[in-house]
N, C-alpha and C positions, 0 to 999 in steps of 0.2 A: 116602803120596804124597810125591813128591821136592819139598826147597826149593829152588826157584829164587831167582837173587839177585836179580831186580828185587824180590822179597819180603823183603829185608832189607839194614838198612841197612850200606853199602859204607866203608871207608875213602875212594874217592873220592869220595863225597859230604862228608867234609870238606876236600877236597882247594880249594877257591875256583874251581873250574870248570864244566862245565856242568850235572854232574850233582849240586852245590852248589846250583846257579842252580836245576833241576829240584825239588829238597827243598824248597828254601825258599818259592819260589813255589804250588808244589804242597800243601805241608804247613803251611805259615803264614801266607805274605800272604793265601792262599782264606781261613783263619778271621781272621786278625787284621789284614788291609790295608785296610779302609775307614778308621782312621782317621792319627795321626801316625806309622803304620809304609807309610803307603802311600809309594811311591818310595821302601822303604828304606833315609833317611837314616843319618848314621852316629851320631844321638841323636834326642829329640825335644825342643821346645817347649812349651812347657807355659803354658796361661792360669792362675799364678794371682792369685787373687782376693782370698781371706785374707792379714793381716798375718801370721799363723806358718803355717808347714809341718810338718809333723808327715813323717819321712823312717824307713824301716827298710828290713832288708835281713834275707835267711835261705836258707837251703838245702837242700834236700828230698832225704833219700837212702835214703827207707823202703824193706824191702824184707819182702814181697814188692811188686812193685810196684803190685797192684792188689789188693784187700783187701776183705772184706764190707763196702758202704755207700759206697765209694770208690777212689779210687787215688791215685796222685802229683802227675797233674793238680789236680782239685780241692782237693787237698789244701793245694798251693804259693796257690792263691788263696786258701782261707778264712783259713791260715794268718798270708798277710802283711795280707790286709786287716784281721784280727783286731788284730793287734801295733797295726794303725795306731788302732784303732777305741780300746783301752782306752786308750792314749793320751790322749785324746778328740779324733780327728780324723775328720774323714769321708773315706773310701777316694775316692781319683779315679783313679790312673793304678797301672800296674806295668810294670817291667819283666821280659825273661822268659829266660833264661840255660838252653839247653839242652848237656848234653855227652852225647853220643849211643856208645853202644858199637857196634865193627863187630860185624856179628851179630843187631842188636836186631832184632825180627821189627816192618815197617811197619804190618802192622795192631793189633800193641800199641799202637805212637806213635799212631797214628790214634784208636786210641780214649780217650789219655791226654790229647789236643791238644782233642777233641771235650769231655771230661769240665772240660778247663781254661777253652773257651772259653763253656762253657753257665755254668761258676762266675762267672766274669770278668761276664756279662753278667746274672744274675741279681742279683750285686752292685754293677753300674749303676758296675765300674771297666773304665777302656782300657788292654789292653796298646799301650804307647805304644813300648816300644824292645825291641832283644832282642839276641840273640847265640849260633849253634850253632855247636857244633866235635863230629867225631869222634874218638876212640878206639881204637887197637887192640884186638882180643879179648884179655880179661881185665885191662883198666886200669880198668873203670867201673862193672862190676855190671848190666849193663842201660841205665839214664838217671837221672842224674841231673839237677834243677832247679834254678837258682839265679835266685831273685826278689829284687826292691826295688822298695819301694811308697812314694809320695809321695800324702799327702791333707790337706787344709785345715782347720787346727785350731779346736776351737771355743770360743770364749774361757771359753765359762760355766764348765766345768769347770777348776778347781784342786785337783789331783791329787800328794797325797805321801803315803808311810806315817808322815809327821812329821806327818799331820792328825789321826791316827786319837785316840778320846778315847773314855775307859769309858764302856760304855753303847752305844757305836755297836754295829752290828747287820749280820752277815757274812749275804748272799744269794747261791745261785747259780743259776741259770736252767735244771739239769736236771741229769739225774742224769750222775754222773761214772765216772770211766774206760773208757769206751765204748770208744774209742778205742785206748786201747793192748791193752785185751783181745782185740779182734777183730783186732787185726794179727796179736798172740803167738798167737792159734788159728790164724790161717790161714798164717803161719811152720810152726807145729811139728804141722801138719795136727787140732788138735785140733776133732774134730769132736760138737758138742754140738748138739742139736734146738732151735730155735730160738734159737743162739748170740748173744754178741754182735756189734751191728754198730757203726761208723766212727760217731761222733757230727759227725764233720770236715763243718762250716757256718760261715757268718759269724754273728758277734755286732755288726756294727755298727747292724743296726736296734735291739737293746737299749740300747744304748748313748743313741740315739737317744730314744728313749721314756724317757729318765729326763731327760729334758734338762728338765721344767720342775720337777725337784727338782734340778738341778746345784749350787748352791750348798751341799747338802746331803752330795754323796757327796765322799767321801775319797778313795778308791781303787778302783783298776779292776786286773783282770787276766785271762790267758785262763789256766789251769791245764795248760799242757803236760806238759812232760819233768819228773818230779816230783811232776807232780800237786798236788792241794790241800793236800800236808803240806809240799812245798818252798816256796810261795808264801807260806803263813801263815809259818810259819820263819823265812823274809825278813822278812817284814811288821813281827817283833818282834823280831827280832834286835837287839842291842844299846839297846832301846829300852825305857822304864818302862811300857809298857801289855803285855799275853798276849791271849791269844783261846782262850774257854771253847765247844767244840763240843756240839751235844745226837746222840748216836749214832741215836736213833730219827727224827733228822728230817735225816738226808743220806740224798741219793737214788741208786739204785743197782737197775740193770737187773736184769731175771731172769737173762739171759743173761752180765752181769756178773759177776753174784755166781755163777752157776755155775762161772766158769772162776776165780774168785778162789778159789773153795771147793777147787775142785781142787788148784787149785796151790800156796796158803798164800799168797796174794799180796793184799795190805792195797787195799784201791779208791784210797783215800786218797795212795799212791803212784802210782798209774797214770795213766796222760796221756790226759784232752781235748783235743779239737780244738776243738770247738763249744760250749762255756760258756763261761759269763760269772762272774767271782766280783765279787763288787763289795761294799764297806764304806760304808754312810751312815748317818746319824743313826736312832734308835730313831722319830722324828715321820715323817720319812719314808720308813722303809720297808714301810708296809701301801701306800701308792700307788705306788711302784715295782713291788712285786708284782703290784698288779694290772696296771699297765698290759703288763709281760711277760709275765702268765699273758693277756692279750688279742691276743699273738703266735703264732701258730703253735711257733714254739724256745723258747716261753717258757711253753709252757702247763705244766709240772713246776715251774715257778721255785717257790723255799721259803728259809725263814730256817732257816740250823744252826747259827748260835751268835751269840758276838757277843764286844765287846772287854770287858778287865777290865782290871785293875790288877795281876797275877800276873807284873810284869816277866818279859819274854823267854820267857814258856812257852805253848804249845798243851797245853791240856787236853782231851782226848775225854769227856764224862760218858756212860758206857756202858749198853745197855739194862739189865743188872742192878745198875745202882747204883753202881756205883764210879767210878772216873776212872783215866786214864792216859794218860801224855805222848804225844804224838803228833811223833817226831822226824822230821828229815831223813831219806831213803833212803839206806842205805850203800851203795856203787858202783852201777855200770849196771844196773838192775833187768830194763831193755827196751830194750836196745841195736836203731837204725833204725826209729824209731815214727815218725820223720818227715822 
């Protein structure tokens, strides 16, 4: 069938003219104009309420752009509400930075704008302000997203890797590398029987539900770009405490571990979207578990290790008994996971 251009999008539509005026109204203020984008302002206002803010920002240029479990839409919101949430902040507002290529096909955007606005609203945030510009063919890959997210921080939590203390106890809320496996198969068309899919969700209601142990936890973080080997890494870097893993108790998908087996690619390095890693005291983490295994994104949540006194090292202890360091990733493992 022949593509006609009102089926894609135009260099004039970034043009600030009518058919600018047509997109935006048509393709944005319909989902996202009932609240502080309504009349378009050239910002928003914003109620808040809390003494701190909790402020990020990030940018979304996976590709392909739409992936088993998700696409770029959803993705730009779990993502920023996520950053905001380990934080400890609660998600209220985003902003929404589209750069659109001439070419892009409008019922792709339709369905990414659709998948953004069902995220945004199922995580009870308003996109509050935004900003689209076009592209000539081949500057942009498709769409890219650039978001910033502002949410209301909640005091109880006191949050550094300068808290952590032997004995504390690493949890994370489900199994991991979800995420960058199901991109890399649907990139390089790897096609596996019931593959893995996008774990790409919000973790702020976990966050949430630990809140009457807050006094207890340490540290929080989402396991992206690196996955659970660059975050622990971090965590002890430079610092007198390590972190001792058990290999038989991190979690890891069928459809994960299928494409890890294939490839030679460690889970360990591979990026989440939708977990939670989080560090609190040995006392309270059997009631943190529970309360995330009584979440829907939390019913896997499990303890895989915990902190020791091994200055600066990750130790894995492996299902047949040994141990071995568990390093940083060397170069881009998974270049556009997000």
């Amino acid at each position: 069938m022949p593509v006609h251009k009102e089926d894609r999008i135009l260099l004039a539509h970034g043009g600030g003219g009518r058919l600018s005026r047509d997109l935006i109204d048509a393709e944005i203020v319909s989902r996202f104009g009932d609240g502080p984008l309504k009349g378009l302002p050239d910002g928003a206002t914003l109620p808040i309420s809390s003494d701190h803010m909790v402020f990020t920002t990030d940018s979304f240029v996976v590709q392909p752009i739409e992936f088993p479990g998700g696409n770029i839409g959803d993705l730009a919101v779990h993502g920023t509400v996520n950053d905001i949430a380990v934080c400890g902040g609660v998600p209220r507002w985003l902003s929404l930075g589209l750069i659109l290529e001439e070419g892009l096909p409008l019922d792709l955007l339709r369905r990414v704008l659709d998948s953004l606005k069902a995220a945004a609203d199922a995580c009870d945030v308003t996109v509050a302000t935004g900003d689209t510009k076009v592209v000539a063919a081949g500057q942009c890959d498709g769409l890219f997203i650039n978001t910033a997210g502002v949410g209301e921080k909640l005091e109880t939590f006191q949050l550094s890797p300068a808290n952590l203390q032997p004995g504390d106890r690493i949890l994370v809320s489900g199994p991991v590398g979800d995420h960058g496996f199901a991109v890399l198969a649907a990139r390089e068309s790897i096609h596996i029987q019931n593959g893995p899919q996008s774990d790409s969700a919000p973790v702020h209601r976990l966050v949430q539900a630990a809140l009457p142990q807050a006094a207890d936890v340490r540290f929080m973080r989402d396991p992206t770009r690196g996955g659970l080997a660059s975050v622990l890494n971090e965590m002890v870097e430079d610092a007198p405490i390590g972190i001792s893993l058990k290999e038989e108790h991190i979690p890891v998908s069928p459809g994960a571990h299928a494409v890890s087996e294939l490839l030679g690619l460690d889970p360990l390095h591979v990026a989440s979207e939708g977990r939670l890693l989080m560090v609190c005291s040995a006392t309270s983490a059997p009631d943190i578990l529970t309360a995330w295994q009584a979440l829907p994104e939390g019913q896997q949540a499990i303890e895989i290790g915990e902190v020791t006194s091994e200055a600066g090292r990750v130790v894995l202890q492996t299902l047949m008994g040994g141990r071995r360091l568990v390093d940083v990733p060397r170069g881009e493992l998974l270049p556009r996971i997000c």
